[in-house]
Structure formats: C-alpha cells, structure tokens
PyMOL Python script that loads the backbone (N, CA, C, O; Angstrom):
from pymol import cmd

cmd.read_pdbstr("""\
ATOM      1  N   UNK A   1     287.735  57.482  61.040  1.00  0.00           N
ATOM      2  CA  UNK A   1     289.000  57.987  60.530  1.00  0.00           C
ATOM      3  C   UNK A   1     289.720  56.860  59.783  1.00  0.00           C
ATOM      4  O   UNK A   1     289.840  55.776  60.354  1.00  0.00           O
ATOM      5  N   UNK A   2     290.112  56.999  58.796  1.00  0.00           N
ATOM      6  CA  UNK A   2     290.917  56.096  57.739  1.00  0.00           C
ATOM      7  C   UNK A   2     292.154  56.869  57.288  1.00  0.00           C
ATOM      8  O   UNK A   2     292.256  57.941  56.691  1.00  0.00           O
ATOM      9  N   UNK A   3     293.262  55.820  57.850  1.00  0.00           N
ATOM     10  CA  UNK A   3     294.578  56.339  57.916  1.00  0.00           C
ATOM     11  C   UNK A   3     295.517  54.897  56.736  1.00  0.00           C
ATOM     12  O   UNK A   3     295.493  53.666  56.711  1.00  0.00           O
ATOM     13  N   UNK A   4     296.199  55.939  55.972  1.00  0.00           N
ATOM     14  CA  UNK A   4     296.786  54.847  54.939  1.00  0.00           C
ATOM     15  C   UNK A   4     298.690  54.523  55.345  1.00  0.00           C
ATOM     16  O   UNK A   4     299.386  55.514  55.568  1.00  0.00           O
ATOM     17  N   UNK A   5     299.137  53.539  55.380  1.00  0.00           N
ATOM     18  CA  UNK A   5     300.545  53.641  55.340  1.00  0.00           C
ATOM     19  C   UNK A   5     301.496  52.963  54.411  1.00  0.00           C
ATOM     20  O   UNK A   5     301.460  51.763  54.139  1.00  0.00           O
ATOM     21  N   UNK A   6     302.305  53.787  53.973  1.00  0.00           N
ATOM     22  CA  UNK A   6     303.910  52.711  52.915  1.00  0.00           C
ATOM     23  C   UNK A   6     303.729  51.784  54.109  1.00  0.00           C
ATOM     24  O   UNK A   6     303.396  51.899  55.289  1.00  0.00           O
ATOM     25  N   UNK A   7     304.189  50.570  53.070  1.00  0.00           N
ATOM     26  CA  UNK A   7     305.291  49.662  53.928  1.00  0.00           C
ATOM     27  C   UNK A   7     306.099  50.274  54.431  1.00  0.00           C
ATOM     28  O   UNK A   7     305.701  50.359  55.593  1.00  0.00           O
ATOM     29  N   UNK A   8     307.203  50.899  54.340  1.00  0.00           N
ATOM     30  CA  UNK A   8     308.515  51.818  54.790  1.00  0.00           C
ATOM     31  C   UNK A   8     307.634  52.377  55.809  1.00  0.00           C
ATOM     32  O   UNK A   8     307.690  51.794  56.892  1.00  0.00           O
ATOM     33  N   UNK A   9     306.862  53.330  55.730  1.00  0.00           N
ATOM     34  CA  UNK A   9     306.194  53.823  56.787  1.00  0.00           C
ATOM     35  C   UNK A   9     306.875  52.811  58.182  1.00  0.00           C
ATOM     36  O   UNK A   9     307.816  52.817  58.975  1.00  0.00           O
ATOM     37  N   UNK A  10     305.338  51.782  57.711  1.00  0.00           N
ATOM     38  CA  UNK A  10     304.857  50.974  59.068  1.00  0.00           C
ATOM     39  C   UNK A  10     306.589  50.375  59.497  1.00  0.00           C
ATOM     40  O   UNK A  10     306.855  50.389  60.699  1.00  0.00           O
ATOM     41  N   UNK A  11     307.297  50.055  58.868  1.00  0.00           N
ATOM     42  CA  UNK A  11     308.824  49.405  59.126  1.00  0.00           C
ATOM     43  C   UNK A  11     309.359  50.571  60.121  1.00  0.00           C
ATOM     44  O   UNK A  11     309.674  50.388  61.297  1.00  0.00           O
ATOM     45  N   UNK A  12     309.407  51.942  59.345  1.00  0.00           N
ATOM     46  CA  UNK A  12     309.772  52.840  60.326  1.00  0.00           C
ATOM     47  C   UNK A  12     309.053  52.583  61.681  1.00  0.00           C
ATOM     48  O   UNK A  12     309.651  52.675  62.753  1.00  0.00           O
ATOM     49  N   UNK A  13     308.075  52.339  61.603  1.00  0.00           N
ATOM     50  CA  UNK A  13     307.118  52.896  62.860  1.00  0.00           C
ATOM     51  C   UNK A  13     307.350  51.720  64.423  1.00  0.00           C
ATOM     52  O   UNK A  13     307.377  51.776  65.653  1.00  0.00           O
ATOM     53  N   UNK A  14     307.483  50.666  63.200  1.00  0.00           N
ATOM     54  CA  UNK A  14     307.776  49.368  64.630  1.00  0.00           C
ATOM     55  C   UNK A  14     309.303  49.366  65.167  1.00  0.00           C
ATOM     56  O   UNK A  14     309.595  48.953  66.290  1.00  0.00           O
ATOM     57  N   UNK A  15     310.569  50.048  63.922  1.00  0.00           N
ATOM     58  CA  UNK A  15     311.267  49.845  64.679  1.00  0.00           C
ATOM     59  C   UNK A  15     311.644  51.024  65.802  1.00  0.00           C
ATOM     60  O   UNK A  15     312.483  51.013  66.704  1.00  0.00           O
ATOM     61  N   UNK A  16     310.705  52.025  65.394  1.00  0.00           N
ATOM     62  CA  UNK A  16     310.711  53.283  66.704  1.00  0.00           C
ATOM     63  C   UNK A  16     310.254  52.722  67.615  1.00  0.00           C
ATOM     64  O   UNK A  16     310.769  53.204  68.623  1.00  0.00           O
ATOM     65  N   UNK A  17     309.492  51.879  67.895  1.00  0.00           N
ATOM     66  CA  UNK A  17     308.990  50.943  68.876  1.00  0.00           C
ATOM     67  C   UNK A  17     309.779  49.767  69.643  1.00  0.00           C
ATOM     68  O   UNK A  17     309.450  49.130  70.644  1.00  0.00           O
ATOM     69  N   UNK A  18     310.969  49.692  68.813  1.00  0.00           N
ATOM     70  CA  UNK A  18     311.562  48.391  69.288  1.00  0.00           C
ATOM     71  C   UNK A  18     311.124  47.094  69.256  1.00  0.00           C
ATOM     72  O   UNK A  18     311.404  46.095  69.918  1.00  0.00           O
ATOM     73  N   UNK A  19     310.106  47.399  68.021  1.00  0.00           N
ATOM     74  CA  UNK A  19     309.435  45.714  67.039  1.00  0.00           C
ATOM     75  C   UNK A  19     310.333  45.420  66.178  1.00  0.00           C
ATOM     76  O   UNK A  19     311.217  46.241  65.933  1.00  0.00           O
ATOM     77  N   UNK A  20     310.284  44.058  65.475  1.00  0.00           N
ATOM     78  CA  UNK A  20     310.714  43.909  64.436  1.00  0.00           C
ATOM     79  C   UNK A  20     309.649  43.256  63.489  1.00  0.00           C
ATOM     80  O   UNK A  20     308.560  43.039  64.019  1.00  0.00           O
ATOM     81  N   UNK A  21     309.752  43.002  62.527  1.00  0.00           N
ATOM     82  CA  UNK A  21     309.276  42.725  61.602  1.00  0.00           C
ATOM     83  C   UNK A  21     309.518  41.222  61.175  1.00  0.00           C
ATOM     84  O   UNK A  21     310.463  40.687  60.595  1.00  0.00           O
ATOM     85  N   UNK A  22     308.283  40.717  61.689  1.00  0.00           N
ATOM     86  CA  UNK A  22     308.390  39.267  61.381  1.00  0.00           C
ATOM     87  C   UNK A  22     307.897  38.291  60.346  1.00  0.00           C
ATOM     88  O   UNK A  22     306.867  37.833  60.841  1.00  0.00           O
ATOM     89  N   UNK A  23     308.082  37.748  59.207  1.00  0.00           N
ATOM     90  CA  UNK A  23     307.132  36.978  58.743  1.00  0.00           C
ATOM     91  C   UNK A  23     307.109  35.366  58.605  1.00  0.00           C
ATOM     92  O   UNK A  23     308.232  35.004  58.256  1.00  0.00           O
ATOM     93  N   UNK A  24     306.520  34.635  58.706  1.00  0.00           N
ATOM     94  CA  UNK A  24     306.478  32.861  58.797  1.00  0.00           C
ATOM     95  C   UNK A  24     307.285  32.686  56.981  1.00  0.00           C
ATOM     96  O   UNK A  24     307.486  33.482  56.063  1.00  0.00           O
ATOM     97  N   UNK A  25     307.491  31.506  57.149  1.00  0.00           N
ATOM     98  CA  UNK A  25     307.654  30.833  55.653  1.00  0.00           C
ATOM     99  C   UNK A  25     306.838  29.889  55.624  1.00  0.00           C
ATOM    100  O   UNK A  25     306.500  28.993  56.398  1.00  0.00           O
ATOM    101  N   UNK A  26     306.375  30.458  53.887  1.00  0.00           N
ATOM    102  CA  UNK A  26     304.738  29.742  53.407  1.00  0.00           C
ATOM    103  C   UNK A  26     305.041  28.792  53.528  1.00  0.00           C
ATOM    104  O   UNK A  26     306.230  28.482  53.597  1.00  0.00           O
ATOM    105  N   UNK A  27     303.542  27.515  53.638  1.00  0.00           N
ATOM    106  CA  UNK A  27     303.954  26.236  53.169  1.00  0.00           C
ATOM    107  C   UNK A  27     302.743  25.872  51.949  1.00  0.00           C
ATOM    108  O   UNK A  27     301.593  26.144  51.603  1.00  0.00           O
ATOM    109  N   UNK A  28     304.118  24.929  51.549  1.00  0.00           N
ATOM    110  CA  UNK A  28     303.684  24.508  50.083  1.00  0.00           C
ATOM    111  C   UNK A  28     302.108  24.157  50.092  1.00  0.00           C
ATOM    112  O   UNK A  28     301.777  23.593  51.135  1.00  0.00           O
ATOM    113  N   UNK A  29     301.078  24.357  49.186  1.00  0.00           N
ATOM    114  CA  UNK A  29     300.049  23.396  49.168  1.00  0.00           C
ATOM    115  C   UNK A  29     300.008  22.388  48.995  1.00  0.00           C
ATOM    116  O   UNK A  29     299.038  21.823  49.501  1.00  0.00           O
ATOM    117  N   UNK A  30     300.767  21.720  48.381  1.00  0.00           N
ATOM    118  CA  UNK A  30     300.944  20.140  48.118  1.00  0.00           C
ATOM    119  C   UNK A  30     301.963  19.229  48.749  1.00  0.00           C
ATOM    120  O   UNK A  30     302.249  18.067  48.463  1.00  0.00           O
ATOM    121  N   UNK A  31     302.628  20.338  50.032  1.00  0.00           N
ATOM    122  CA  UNK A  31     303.585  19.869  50.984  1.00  0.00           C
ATOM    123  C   UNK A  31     303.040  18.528  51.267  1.00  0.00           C
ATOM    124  O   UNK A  31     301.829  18.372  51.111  1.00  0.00           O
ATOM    125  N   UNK A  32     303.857  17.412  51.711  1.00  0.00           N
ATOM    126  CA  UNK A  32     303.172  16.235  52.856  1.00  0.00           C
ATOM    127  C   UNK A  32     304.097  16.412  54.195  1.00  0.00           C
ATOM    128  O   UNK A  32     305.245  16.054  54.456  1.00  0.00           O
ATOM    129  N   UNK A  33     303.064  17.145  54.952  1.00  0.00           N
ATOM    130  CA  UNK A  33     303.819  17.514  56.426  1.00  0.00           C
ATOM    131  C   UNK A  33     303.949  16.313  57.372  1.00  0.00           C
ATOM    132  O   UNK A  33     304.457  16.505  58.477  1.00  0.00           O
ATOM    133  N   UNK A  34     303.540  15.118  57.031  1.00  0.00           N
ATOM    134  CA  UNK A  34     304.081  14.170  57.838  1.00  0.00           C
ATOM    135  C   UNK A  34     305.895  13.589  57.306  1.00  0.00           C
ATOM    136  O   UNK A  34     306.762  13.286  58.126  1.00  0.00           O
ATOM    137  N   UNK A  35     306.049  13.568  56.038  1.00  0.00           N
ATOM    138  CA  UNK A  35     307.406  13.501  55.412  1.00  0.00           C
ATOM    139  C   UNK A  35     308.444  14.345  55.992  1.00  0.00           C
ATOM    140  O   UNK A  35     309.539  13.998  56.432  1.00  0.00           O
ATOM    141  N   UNK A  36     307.917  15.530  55.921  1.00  0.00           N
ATOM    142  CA  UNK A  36     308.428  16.393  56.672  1.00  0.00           C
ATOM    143  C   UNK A  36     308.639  16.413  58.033  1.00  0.00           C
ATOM    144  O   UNK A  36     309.774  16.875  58.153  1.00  0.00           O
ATOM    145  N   UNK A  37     308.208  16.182  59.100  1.00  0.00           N
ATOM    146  CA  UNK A  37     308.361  15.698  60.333  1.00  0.00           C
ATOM    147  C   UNK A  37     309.223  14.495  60.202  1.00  0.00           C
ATOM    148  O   UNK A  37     310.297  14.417  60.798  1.00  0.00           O
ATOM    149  N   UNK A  38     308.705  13.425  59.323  1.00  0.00           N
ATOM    150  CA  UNK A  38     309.908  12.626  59.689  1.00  0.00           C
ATOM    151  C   UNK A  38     311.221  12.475  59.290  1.00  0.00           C
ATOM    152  O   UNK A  38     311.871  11.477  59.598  1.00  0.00           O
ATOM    153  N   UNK A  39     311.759  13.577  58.489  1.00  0.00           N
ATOM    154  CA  UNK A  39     312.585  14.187  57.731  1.00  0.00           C
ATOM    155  C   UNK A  39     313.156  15.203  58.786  1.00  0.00           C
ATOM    156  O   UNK A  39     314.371  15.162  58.592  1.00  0.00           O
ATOM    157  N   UNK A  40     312.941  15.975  59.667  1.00  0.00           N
ATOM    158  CA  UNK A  40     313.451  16.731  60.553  1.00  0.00           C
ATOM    159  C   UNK A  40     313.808  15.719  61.753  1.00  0.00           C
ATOM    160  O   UNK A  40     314.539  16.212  62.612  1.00  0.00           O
ATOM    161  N   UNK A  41     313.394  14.327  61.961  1.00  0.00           N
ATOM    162  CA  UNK A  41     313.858  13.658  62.884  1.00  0.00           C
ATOM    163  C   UNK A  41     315.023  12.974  62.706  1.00  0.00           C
ATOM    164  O   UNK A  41     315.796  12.625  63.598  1.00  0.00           O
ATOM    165  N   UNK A  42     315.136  12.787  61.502  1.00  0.00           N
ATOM    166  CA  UNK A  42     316.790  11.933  60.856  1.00  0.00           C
ATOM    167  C   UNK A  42     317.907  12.642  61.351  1.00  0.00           C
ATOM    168  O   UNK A  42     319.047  12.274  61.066  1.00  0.00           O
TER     169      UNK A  42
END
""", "prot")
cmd.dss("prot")
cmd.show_as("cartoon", "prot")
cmd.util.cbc("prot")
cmd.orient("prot")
C-alpha cells in the first residue's frame, strides 16, 4: 500500500497527536566547528 501526503496534511496529523514539528538548523559546509565552540564559550 502506498499512501501520499501534503505537508499540511502530515502538520495536521502530528498536531492531532500532540507532536510538533521539529527541524535542526543546517550547518554550513565550510563552517569551522571548533571556532565555533570556542566562540560559544566567550
């Protein structure tokens, strides 16, 4: 069985569930995540 959904759909569907809708923030490809760490310690 192959079932298709809107986005809107699936949004409806989790918050009938009492999900929310989560997504991360990308990271850069050319980020330098050690700068960054030591940049969140200052």
């Amino acid at each position: 069985m192959h079932i298709e959904y809107e986005l809107s759909a699936v949004h409806r569907l989790l918050k009938r569930q009492n999900f929310s809708w989560i997504s991360s923030r990308s990271i850069h490809p050319k980020g330098d995540q050690a700068r960054q760490e030591a940049f969140k310690k200052l």
